[in-house]
TILUMKE-364795 format. One record per residue: chain; x, y, z of N, C-alpha, C in turn; residue number from 1. Coordinates in nm, 2 decimals, decimal comma, padded with zeros to 4 digits. Layout:
% TILUMKE-364795
['A' [X Y Z] [X Y Z] [X Y Z] NUM];
...
***
This chain:
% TILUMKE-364795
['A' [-00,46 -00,25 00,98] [-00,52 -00,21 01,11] [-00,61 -00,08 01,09] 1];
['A' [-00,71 -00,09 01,11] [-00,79 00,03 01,14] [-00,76 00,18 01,16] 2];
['A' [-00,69 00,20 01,28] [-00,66 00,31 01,32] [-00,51 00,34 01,26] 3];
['A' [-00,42 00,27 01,15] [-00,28 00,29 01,12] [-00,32 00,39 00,99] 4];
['A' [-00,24 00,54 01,03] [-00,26 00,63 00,89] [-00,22 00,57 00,77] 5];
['A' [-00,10 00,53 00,77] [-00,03 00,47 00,67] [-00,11 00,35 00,54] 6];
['A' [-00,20 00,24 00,65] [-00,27 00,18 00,64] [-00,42 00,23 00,55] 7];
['A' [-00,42 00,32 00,62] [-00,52 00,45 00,54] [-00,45 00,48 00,41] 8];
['A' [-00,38 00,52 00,39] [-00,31 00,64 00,27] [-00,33 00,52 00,22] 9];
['A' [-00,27 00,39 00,20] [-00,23 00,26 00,12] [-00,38 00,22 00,03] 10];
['A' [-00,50 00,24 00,16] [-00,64 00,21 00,12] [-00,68 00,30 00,03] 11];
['A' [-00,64 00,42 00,02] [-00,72 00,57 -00,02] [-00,77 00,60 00,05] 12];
['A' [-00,79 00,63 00,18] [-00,90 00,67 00,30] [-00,87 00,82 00,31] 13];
['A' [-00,70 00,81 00,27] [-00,65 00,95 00,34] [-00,57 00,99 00,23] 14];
['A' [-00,58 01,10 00,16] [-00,53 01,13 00,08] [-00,32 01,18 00,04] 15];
['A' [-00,22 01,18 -00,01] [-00,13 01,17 00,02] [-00,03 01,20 -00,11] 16];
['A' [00,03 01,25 -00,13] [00,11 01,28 -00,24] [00,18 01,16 -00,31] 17];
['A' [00,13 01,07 -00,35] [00,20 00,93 -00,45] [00,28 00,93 -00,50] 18];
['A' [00,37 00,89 -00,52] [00,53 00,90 -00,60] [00,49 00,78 -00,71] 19];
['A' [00,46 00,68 -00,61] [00,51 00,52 -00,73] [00,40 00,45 -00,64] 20];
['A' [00,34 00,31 -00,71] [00,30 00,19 -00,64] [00,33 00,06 -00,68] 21];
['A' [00,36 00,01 -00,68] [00,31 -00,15 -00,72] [00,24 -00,23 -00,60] 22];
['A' [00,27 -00,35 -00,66] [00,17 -00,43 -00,59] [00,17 -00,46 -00,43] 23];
['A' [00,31 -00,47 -00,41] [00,34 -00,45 -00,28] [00,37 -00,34 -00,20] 24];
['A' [00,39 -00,18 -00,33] [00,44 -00,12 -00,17] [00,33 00,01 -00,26] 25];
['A' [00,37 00,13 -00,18] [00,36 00,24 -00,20] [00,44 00,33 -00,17] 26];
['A' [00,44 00,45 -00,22] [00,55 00,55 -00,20] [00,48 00,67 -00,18] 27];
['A' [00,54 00,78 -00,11] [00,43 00,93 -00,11] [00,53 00,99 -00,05] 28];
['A' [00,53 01,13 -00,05] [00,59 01,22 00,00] [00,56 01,22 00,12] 29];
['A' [00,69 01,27 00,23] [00,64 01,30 00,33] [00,59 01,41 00,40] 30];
['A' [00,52 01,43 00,48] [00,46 01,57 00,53] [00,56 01,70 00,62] 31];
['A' [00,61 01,63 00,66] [00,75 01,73 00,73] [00,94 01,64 00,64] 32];
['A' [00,93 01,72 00,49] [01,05 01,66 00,48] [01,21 01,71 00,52] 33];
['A' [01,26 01,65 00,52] [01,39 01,68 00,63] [01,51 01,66 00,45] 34];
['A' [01,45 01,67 00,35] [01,56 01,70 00,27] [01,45 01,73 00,11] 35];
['A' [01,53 01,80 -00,02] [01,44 01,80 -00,10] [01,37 01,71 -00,16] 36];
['A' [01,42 01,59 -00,15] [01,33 01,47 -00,20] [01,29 01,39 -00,08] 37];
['A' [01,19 01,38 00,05] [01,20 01,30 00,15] [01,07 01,23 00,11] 38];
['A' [01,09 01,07 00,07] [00,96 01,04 00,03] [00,96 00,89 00,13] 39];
['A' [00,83 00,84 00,15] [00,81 00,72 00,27] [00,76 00,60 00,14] 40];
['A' [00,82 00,50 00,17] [00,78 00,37 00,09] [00,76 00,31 00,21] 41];
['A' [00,61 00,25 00,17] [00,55 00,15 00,28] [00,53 -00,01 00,21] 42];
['A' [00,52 -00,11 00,31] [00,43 -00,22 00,23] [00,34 -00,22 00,24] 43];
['A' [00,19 -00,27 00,18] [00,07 -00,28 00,15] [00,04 -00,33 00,27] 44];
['A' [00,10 -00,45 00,30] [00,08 -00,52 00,43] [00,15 -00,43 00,57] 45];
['A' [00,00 -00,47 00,70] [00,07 -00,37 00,80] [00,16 -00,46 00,88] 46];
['A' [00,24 -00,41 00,90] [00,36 -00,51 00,99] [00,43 -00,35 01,08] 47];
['A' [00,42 -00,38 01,21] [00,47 -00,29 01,27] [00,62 -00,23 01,27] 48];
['A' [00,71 -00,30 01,19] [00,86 -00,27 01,17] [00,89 -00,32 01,06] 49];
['A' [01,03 -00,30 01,01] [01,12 -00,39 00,92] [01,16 -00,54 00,91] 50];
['A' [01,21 -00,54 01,08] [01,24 -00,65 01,12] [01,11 -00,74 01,11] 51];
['A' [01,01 -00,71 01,15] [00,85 -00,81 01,13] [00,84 -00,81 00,99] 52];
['A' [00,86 -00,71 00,89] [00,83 -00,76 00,78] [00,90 -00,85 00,72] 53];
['A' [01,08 -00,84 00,75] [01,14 -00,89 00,69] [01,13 -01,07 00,69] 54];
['A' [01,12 -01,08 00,81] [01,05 -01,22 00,88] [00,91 -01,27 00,79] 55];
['A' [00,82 -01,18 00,81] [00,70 -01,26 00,72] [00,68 -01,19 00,56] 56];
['A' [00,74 -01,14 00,53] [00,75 -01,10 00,35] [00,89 -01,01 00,35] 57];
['A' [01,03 -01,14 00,30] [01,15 -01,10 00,27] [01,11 -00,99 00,14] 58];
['A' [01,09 -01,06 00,03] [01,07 -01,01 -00,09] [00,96 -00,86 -00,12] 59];
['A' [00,90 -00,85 -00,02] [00,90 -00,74 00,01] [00,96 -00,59 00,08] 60];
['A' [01,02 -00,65 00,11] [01,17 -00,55 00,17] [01,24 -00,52 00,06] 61];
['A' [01,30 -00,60 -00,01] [01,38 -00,59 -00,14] [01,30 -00,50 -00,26] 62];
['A' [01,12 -00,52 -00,27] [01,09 -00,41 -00,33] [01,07 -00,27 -00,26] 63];
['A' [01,05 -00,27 -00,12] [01,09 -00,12 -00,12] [01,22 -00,09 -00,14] 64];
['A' [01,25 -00,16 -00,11] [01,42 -00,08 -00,21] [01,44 -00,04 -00,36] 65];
['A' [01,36 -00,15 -00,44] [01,38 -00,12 -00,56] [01,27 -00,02 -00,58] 66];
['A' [01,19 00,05 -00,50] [01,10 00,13 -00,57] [01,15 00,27 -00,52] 67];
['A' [01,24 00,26 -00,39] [01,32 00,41 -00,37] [01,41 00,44 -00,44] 68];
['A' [01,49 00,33 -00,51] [01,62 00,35 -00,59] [01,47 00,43 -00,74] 69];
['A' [01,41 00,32 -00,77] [01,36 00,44 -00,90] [01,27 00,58 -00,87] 70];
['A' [01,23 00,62 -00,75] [01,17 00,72 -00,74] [01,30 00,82 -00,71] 71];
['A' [01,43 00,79 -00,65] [01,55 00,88 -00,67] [01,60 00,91 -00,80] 72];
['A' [01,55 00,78 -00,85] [01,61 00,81 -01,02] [01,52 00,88 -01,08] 73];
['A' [01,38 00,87 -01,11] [01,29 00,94 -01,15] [01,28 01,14 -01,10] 74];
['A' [01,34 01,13 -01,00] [01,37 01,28 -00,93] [01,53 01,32 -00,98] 75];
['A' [01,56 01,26 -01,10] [01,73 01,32 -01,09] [01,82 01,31 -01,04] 76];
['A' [01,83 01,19 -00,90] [01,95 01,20 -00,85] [01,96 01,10 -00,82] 77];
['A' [02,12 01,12 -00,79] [02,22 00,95 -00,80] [02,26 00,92 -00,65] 78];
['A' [02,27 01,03 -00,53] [02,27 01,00 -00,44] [02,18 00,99 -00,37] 79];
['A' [02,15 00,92 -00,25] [02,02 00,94 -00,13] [02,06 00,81 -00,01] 80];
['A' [02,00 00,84 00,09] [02,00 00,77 00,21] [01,89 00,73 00,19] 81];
['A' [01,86 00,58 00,25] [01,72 00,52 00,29] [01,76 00,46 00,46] 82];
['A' [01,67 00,51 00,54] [01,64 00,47 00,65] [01,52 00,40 00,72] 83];
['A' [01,52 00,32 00,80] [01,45 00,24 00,81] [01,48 00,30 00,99] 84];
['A' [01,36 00,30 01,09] [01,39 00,34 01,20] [01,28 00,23 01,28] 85];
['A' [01,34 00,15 01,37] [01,27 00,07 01,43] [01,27 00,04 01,57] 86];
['A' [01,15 00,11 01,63] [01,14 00,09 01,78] [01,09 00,28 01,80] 87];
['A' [01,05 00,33 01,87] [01,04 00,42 01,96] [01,13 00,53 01,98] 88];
['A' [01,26 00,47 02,07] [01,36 00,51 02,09] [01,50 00,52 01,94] 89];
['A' [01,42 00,49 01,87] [01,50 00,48 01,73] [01,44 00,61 01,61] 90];
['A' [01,35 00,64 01,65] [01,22 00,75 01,61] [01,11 00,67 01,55] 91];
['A' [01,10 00,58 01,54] [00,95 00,53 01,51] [00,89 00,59 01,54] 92];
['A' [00,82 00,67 01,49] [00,66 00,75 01,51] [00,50 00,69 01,48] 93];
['A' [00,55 00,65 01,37] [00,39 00,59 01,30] [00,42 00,40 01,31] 94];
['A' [00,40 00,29 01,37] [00,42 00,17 01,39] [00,32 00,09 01,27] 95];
['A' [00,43 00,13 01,13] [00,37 00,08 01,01] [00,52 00,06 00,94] 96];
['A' [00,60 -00,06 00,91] [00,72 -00,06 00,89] [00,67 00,04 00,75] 97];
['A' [00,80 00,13 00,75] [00,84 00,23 00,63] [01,01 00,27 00,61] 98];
['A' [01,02 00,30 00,49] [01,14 00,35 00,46] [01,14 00,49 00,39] 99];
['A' [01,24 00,56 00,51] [01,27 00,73 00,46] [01,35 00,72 00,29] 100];
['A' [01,30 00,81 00,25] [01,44 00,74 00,13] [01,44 00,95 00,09] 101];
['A' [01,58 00,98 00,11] [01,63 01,11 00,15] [01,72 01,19 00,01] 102];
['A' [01,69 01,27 -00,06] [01,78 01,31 -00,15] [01,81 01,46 -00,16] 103];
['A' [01,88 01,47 -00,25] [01,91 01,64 -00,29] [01,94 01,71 -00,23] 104];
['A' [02,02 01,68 -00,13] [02,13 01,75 -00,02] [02,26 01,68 00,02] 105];
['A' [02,38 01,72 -00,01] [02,46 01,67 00,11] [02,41 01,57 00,27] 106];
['A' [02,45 01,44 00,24] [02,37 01,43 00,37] [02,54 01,40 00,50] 107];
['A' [02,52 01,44 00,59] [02,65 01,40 00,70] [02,61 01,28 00,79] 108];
['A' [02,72 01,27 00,88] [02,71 01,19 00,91] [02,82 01,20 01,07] 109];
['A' [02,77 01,14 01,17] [02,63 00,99 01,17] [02,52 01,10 01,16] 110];
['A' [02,39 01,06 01,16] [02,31 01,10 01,10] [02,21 01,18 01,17] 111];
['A' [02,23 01,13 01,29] [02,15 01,21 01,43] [02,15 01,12 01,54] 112];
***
């Protein structure tokens, strides 16, 4: 989509701190992080949630996961949360399925 930042950063339009890519996803730091390692893995493709992606590219779901597990390992740590927040009232901010993937803090719980 045109006007999706995320979409942007993915293109190069907008420039963004890169962690990892492959073919399907990307990774970058996020702009307000909420722990020492808060980094966003997107898919290449725009799909407005998890749920829509998971539906039209399972196997892309599965590699954002495999690309947060190695950008936590590549940062030194064995613990982290990945979140996936879908809908509005869930905090969806930017309507470009992503995953938070959270490290280097004690995290509690529930989570907010």
């Amino acid at each position: 989509m045109a006007d999706c930042i995320f979409c942007k950063i993915v293109a190069g339009e907008i420039p963004a701190d890169l962690v990892a890519q492959t073919e399907t996803a990307v990774a970058f730091r996020d702009l307000n992080p909420q722990a020492p390692l808060h980094v966003l893995v997107v898919p290449r493709t725009h799909v407005a949630n998890v749920a829509e992606l998971a539906d039209r590219e399972a196997e892309t779901v599965a590699e954002l996961v495999r690309v947060a597990r190695d950008v936590v390992a590549d940062a030194g740590h064995e613990s982290y949360r990945l979140v996936f927040n879908t809908g509005e009232e869930a905090g969806q901010s930017v309507f470009h399925a992503h995953l938070h993937v959270l490290a280097g803090r004690p995290q509690s719980w529930p989570p907010g």
